[in-house]
ROGU-171620 format. One record per residue (C-alpha): residue number from 0; residue in one letter; y, x, z. Coordinates in steps of 0.5 Angstrom, whole numbers. Each point is the difference from the previous one (the first is absolute). Layout:
<atoms>
{NUM,'A',{Y,X,Z}}
...
</atoms>
This chain:
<atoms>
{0,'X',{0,0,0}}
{1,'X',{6,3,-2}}
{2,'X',{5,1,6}}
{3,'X',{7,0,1}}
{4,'X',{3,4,6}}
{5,'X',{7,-2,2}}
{6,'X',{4,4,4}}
{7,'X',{5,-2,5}}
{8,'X',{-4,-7,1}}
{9,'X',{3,0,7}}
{10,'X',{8,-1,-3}}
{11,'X',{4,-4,-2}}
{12,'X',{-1,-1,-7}}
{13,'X',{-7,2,2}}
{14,'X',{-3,-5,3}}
{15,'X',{2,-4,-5}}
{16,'X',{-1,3,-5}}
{17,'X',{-8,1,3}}
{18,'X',{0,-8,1}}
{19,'X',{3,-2,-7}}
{20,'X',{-7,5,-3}}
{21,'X',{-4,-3,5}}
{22,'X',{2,-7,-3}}
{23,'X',{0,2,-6}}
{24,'X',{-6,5,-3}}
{25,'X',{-7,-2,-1}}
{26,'X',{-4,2,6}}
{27,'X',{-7,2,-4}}
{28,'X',{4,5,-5}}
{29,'X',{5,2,5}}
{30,'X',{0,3,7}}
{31,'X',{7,2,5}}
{32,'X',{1,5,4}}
{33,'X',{5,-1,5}}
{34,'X',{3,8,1}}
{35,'X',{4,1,6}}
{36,'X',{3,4,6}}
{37,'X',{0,-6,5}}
{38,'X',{-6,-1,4}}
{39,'X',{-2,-7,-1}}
{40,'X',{-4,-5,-1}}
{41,'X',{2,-5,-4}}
{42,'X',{-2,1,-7}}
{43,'X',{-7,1,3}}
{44,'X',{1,-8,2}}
{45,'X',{1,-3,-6}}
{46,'X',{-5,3,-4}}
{47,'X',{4,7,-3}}
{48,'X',{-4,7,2}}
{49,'X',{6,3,4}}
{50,'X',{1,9,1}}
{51,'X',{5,3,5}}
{52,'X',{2,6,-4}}
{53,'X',{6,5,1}}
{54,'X',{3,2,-7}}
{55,'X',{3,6,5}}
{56,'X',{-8,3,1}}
{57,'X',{-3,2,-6}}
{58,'X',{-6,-1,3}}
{59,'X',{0,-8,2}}
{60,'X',{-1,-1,-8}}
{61,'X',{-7,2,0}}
{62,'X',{-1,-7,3}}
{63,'X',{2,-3,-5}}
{64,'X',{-5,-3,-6}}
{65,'X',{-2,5,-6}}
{66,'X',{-4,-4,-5}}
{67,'X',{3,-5,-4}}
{68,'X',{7,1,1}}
{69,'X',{4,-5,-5}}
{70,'X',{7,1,3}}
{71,'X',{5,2,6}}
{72,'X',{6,-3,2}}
{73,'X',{5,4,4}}
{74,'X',{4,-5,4}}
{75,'X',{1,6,6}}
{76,'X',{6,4,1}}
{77,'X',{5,1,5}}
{78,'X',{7,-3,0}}
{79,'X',{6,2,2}}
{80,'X',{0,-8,2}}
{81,'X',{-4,3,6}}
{82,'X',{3,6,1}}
{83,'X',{3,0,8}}
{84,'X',{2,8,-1}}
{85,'X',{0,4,-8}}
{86,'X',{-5,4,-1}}
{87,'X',{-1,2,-6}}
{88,'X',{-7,3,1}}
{89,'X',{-3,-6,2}}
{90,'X',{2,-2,-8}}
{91,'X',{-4,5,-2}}
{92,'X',{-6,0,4}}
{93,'X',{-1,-8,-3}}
{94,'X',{4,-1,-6}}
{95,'X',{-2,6,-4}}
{96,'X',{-7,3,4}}
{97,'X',{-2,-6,2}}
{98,'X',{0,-5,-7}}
{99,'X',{-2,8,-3}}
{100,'X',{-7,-2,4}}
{101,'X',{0,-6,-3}}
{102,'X',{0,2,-7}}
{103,'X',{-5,6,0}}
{104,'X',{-4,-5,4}}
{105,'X',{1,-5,-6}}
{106,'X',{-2,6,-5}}
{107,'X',{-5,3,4}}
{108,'X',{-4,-7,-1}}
{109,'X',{2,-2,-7}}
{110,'X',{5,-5,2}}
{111,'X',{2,-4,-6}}
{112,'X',{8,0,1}}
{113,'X',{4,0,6}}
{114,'X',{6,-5,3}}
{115,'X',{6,3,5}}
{116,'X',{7,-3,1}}
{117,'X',{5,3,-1}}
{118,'X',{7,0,3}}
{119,'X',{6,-4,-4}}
{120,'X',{4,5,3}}
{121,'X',{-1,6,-6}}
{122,'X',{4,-4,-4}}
{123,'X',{5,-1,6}}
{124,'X',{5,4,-5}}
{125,'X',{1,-7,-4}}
{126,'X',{2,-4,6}}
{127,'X',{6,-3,-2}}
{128,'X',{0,3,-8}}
{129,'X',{-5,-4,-2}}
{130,'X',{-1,-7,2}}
{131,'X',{-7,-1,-4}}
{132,'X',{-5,6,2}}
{133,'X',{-5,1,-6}}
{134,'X',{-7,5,1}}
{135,'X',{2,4,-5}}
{136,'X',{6,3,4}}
{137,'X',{-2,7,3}}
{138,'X',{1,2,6}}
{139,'X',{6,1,3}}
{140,'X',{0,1,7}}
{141,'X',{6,1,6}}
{142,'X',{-1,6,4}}
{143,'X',{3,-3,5}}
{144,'X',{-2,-5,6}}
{145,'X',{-6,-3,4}}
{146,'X',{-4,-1,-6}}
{147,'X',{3,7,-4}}
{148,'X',{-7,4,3}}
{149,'X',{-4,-6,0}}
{150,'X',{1,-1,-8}}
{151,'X',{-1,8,-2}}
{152,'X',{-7,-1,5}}
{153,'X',{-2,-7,-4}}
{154,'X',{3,3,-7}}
{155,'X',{-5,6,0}}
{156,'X',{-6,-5,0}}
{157,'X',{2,-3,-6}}
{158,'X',{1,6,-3}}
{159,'X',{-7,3,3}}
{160,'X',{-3,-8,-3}}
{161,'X',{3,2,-7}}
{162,'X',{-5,8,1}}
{163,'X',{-6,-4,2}}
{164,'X',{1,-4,-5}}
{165,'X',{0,5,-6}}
{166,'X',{-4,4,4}}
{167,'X',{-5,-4,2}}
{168,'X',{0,-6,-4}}
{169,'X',{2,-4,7}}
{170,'X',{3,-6,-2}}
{171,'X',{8,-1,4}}
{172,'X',{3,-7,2}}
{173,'X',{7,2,3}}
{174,'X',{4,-7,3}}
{175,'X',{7,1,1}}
{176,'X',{1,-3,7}}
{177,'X',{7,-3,2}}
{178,'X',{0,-3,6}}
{179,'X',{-6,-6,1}}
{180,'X',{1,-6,4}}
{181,'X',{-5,-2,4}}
{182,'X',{-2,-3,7}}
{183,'X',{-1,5,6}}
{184,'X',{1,0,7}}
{185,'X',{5,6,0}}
{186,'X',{7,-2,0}}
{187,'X',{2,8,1}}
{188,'X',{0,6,-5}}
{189,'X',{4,7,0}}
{190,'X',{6,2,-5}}
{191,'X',{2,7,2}}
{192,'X',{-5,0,6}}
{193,'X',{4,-5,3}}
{194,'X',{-3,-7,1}}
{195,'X',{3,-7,-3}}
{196,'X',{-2,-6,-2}}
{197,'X',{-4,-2,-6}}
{198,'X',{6,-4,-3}}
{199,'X',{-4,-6,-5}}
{200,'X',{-4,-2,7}}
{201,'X',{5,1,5}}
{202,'X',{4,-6,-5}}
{203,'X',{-7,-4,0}}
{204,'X',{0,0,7}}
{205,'X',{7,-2,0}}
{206,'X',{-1,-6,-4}}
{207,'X',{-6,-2,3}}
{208,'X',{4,-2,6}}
{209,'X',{6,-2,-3}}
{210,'X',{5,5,2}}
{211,'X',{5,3,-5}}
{212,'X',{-1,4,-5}}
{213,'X',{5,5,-3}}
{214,'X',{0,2,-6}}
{215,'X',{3,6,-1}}
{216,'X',{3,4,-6}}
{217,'X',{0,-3,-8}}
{218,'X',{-5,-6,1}}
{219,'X',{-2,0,-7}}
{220,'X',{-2,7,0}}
{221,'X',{-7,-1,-1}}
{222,'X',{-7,3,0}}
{223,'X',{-7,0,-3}}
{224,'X',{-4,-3,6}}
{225,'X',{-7,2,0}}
{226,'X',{-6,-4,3}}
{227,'X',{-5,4,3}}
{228,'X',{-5,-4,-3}}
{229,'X',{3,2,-8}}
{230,'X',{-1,6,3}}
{231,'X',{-7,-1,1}}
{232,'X',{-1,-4,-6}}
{233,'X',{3,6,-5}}
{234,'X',{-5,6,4}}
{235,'X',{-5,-5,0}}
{236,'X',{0,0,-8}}
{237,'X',{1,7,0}}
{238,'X',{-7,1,1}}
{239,'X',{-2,-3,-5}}
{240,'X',{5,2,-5}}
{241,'X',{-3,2,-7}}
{242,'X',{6,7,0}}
{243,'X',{-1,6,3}}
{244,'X',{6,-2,5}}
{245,'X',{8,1,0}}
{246,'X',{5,-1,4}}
{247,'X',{2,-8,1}}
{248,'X',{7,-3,4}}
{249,'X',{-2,-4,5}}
{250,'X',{4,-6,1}}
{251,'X',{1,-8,-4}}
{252,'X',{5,2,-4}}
{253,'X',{4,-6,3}}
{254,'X',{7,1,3}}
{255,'X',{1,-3,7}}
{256,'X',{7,-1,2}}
{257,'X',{2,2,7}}
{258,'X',{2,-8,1}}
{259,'X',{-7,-2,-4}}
{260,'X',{-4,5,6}}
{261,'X',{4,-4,6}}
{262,'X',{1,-6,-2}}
{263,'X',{-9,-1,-2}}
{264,'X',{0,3,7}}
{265,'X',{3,-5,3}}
{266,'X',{-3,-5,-5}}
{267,'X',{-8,2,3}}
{268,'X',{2,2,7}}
{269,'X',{6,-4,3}}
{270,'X',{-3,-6,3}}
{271,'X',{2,-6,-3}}
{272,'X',{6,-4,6}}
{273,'X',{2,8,1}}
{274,'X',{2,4,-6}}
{275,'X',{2,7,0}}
{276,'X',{8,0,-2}}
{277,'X',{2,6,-5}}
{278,'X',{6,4,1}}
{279,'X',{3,4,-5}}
{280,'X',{2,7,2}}
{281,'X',{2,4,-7}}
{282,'X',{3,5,4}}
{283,'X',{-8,2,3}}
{284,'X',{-4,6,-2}}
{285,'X',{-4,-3,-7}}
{286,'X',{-5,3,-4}}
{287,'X',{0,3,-8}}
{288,'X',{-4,-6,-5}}
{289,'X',{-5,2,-4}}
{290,'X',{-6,-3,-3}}
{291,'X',{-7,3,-2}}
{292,'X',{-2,1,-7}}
{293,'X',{-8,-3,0}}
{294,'X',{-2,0,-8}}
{295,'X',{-4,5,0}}
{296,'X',{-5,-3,6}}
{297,'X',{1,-7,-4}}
{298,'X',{-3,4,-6}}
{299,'X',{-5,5,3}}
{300,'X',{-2,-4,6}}
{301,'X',{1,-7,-2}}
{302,'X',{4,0,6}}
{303,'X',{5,-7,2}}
{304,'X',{3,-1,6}}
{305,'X',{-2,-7,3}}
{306,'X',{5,0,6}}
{307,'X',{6,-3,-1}}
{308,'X',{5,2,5}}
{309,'X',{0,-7,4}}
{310,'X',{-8,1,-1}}
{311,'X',{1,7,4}}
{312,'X',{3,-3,6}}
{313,'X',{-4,-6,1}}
{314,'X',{-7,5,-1}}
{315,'X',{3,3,4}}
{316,'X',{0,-4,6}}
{317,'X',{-6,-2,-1}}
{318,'X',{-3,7,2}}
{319,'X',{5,0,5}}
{320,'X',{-3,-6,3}}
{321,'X',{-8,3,-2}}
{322,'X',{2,7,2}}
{323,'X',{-7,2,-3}}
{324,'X',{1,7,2}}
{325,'X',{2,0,6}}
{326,'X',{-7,3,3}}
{327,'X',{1,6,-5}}
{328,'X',{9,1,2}}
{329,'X',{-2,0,6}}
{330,'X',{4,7,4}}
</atoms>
């Protein structure tokens, strides 16, 4: 049976990714292995075989199956959104050494292709010059900022993908990831080591209950705001894609105004008798507009976003309600 190992199951964009798999593939032709450095469980309870490995030691690999490799999928890295104190290092020893282990794994045991996801960051020289970002563009990083190293760690992969690819005849899936949207407990991350709120949860738990929200800056600068269940459905495709691979945006291609995002949270989340006002602050710190360019994951990969922005929040909603990977988030 042809296997498909998932590194970095125990994440975010993990552990939905490895749900949306289980959901997806036939079980009699292909099995998931859940890969990850959290001891836990959970996967073992619902039917998926689950391996706690360290990308940091080489030796954890070794337990990791040999035969029949059809793909990994290297979801694991290290964010600067975790980062409490800069330690440029801790970058390397995961983002480069660590997803270097995973591609001799996938060579080593005749993987047909790899998917990594890429950070939207290595075009962060369009921001605010390039309204449309296309795949094409070529890489034109800051080398300034939180995500400045993180960047080049996350850029030397993809480049190294490229080697293995002509080398070796590894197949290579890049998903440029601007931010994703999705449920999770956490409410907190770091910018520049410090800690902040996350701005889209902190304005949904405003709006469900009713207390008024501000919205700041130019409230028809807009986003392309991506689900992480599009997500799942374009690197869901890749495994299967008839191409030797390519680097893909990924987003809707939609433009969502500020206005739109804080009005359809007040829409799905406010309660009926108590909805949250909205007060306009242009003089407020706003953000630069852009939207991802997806014809080529539509061309190669049949990719075609299936949330609209209201669908978004209302899915939304329901996972926060469920809270299915509570077991698995736990700290």
């Amino acid at each position: 049976m042809k296997k498909i190992v998932i590194f970095g199951a125990t994440g975010n964009i993990g552990a939905y990714f490895t749900d949306y798999c289980k959901q997806m593939l036939d079980s009699s032709k292909y099995e998931l292995i859940a890969v990850g450095r959290k001891q836990t469980y959970f996967y073992n309870k619902i039917g998926i075989e689950y391996i706690n490995v360290d990308l940091c030691n080489a030796s954890d690999f070794d337990r990791l199956p040999k035969d029949d490799v059809y793909a990994v999928v290297n979801l694991a890295g290290l964010l600067p959104a975790y980062l409490k104190e800069y330690d440029p290092f801790k970058y390397v020893e995961t983002n480069i050494n660590g997803a270097l282990r995973i591609l001799e794994y996938a060579r080593k045991n005749n993987a047909d292709r790899a998917i990594y996801t890429q950070t939207w960051a290595e075009q962060a020289g369009y921001w605010g010059k390039e309204e449309v970002l296309r795949p094409e563009y070529p890489r034109k990083l800051l080398y300034t900022g939180d995500h400045a190293f993180y960047s080049i760690t996350k850029s030397m992969i993809v480049d190294t993908m490229e080697h293995y690819k002509q080398e070796y005849g590894l197949k290579n899936f890049v998903f440029r990831l601007p931010n994703v949207y999705l449920y999770h407990p956490e409410k907190y991350y770091y910018v520049d080591c410090v800690k902040k709120p996350i701005a889209y949860r902190y304005m949904i738990d405003k709006a469900a209950a009713g207390e008024t929200i501000e919205m700041w800056g130019n409230p028809d600068a807009f986003k392309d705001i991506l689900y992480i269940k599009d997500l799942c459905q374009m690197m869901y495709k890749a495994l299967f894609a008839r191409v030797n691979g390519g680097t893909y945006n990924a987003g809707t291609g939609i433009k969502t105004t500020l206005r739109e995002q804080i009005e359809g949270m007040v829409e799905v989340f406010s309660p009926d008798d108590h909805k949250s006002q909205i007060i306009e602050k242009p003089e407020g710190a706003g953000f630069t507009s852009f939207v991802m360019d997806i014809d080529n994951a539509r061309k190669d990969l049949g990719y075609e976003p299936e949330y609209t922005y209201i669908k978004y929040l209302e899915d939304y909603k329901k996972e926060q309600e469920l809270n299915r990977f509570e077991e698995l988030w736990r700290k």
